[in-house]
Every structure is written in structure tokens, then in C-alpha cells.
C-alpha positions as CSV (number, residue, x, y, z in Angstrom):
1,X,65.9,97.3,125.4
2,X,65.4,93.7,124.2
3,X,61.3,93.3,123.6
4,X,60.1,90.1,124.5
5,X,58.6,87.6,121.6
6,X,55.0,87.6,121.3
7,X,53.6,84.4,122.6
8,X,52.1,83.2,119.8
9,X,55.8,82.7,117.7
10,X,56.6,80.7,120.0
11,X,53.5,78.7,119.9
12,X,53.9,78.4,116.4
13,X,57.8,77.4,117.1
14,X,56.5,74.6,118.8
15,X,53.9,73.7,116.5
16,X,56.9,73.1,113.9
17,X,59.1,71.8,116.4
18,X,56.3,68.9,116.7
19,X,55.6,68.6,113.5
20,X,58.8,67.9,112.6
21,X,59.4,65.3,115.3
22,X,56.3,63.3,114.0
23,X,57.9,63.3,110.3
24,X,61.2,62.0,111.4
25,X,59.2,59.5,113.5
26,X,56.9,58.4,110.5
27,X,60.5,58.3,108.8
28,X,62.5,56.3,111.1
29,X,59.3,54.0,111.6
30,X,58.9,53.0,107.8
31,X,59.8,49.7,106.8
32,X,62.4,50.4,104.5
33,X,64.1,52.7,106.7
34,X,64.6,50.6,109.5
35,X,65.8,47.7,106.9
36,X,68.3,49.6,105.5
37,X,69.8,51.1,109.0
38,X,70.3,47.3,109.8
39,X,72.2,46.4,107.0
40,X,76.1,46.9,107.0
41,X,75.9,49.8,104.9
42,X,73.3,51.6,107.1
43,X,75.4,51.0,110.4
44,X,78.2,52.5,109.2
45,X,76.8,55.9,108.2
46,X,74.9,56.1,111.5
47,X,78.1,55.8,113.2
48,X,79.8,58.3,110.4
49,X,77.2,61.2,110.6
50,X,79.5,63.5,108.1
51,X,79.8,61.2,105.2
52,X,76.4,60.3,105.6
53,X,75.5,64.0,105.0
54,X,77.9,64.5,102.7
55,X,76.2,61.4,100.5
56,X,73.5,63.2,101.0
57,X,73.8,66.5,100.0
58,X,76.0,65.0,96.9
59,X,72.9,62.9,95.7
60,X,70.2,65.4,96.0
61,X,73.2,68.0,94.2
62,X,73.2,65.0,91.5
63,X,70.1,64.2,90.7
64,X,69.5,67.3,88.1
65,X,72.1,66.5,86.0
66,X,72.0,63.1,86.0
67,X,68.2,63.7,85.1
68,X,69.3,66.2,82.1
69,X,71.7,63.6,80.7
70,X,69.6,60.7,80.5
71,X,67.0,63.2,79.0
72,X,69.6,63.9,76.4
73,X,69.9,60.3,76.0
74,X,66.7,59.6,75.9
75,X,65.8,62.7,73.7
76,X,69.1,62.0,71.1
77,X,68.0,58.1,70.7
78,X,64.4,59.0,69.3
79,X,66.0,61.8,67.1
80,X,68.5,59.5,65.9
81,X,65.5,56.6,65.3
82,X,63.3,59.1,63.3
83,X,66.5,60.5,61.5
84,X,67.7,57.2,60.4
85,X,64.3,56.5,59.4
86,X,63.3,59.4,57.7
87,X,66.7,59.5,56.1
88,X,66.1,55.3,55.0
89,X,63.3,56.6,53.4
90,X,64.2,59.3,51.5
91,X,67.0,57.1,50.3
92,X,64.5,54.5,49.1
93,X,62.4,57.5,47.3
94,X,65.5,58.6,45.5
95,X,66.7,55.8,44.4
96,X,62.7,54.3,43.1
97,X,63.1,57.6,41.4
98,X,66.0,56.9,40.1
99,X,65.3,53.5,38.9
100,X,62.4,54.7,37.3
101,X,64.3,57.1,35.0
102,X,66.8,54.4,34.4
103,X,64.0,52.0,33.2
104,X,62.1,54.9,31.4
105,X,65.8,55.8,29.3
106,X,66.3,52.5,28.6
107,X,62.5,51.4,27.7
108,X,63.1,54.2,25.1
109,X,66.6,53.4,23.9
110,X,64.6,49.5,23.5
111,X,62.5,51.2,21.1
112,X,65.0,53.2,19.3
113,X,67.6,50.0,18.9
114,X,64.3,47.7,18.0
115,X,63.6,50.2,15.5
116,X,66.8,50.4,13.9
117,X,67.4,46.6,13.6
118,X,64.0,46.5,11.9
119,X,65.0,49.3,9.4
120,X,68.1,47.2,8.6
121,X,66.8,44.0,8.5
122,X,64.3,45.8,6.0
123,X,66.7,47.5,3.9
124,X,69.4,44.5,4.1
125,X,66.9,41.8,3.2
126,X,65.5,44.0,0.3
127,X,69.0,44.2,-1.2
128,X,70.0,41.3,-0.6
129,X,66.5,40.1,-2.2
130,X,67.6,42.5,-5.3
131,X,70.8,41.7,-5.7
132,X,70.3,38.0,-6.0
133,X,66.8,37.9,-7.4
134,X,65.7,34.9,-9.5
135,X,65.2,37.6,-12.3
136,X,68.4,38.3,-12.8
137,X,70.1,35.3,-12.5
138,X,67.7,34.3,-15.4
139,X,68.9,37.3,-17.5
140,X,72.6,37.0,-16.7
141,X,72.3,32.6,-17.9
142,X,70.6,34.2,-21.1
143,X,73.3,36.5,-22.0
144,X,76.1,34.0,-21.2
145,X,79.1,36.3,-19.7
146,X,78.6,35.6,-16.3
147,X,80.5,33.0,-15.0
148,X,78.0,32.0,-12.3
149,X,74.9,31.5,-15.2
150,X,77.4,29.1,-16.6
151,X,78.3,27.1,-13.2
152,X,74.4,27.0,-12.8
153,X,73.9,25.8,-15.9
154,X,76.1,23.0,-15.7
155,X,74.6,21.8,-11.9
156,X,71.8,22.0,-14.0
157,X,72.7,19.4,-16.5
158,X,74.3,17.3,-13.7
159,X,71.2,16.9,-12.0
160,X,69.5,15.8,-15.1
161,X,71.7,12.9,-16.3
């Protein structure tokens, strides 16, 4: 009790069935096609119908993750660009920072060490300018027990002969 197909399936079958037959036609007609089937290449997997499918089937199979990995490439090379530049510059701000503080501690220890010097320049020249003031050297030749009022008396007496 097999029914019978209605006729319009198979109407429709052969609808595809021509379809199909201009596609492969509009394939085997392009340019490109018809080069490749001439080359060495292209004869041999017209004459090996298996391996030709198999190439096939294995490039279409390929294509996804050879496409994910050169995305992965592609996507790892700008992430390494913008991290090695984003990293380059936070090096750079660091160490401006860095040198800034340096310069700053040191522009103040300048100020501290100029100050000091100055301080003991000040004090050292004062005592110095005490210790061996004109003033006393005139008191200590008047009282005559200094041995360095009585060598400065006699340079004095060479110079005037």
C-alpha cells in the first residue's frame, strides 16, 4: 500500500535537479575553473576523484581554525603593541616622576650645603678676623712678651734702614 508522490514533488525535484545542473555549468564555464583543470595539478585530481574530495572536505574542515588562529594572531599582535606601549609609557611617567623627586631632594640638600658653607665661611672668617686682628697685634708689640710683636718689630726696622 505504497501511495504514489504527488506530482508536484516531483516537479519541484526537477526544478532542483536543473538548477543544480546550471550552477555546475556556470562553474565548470568560469575562467579560472577551466584554467586550473588544465594545469598538472588539476588533471590529476580529475583522474583521482577521492583525493580530490578528500582535499576538499579537509579544506572547507580547515578553514575555521585556521581563521581562529590568525585571529589570535592578529588579535595578540595589537594587544602586545598597545601593551608595550602603554607599558613604555608608564615607564617614562615613573621614572619623570622619579627624576623629579631626585632633583627636588637634591635642589634642597643645594640649599642646605650652600647654607652651611656660608655659616662657616661667616663664622671661620670672623675668627680668623679676631684672632689676628690688627688690634691686637698692636697691643701684644706694646706689652713686649710676645715673640711675634718682637719679630715684627724688627721686619719693621729692616725695612726702614
Amino acid at each position: 500500500m505504497a501511495k504514489e508522490e504527488p506530482p508536484s514533488t516531483s516537479k519541484d525535484l526537477q526544478e532542483l535537479q536543473r538548477k543544480l545542473s546550471l550552477l555546475i555549468e556556470s562553474i565548470q564555464n568560469n575562467s579560472k575553473v577551466v584554467a586550473f583543470m588544465k594545469s598538472p595539478v588539476g588533471q590529476y585530481l580529475d583522474r583521482h576523484p577521492f583525493l580530490a574530495l578528500t582535499m576538499l572536505v579537509f579544506v572547507a574542515v580547515s578553514a575555521v581554525p585556521v581563521g581562529f588562529f590568525l585571529l589570535l594572531v592578529v588579535l595578540t599582535s595589537l594587544a602586545a603593541l598597545v601593551g608595550v606601549i602603554l607599558l613604555e609609557g608608564l615607564v617614562i611617567s615613573v621614572g619623570g616622576l622619579s627624576l623629579l623627586c631626585v632633583l627636588c631632594g637634591l635642589s634642597f640638600v643645594s640649599v642646605i650645603m650652600s647654607g652651611t658653607i656660608m655659616v662657616s665661611y661667616v663664622m671661620v672668617s670672623s675668627l680668623v678676623n679676631y684672632w689676628f686682628s690688627p688690634r691686637l697685634l698692636t697691643q701684644q708689640n706694646s706689652g713686649g712678651d710676645c715673640q711675634l710683636s718682637m719679630k715684627s718689630a724688627d721686619l719693621k726696622g729692616l725695612y726702614q734702614e
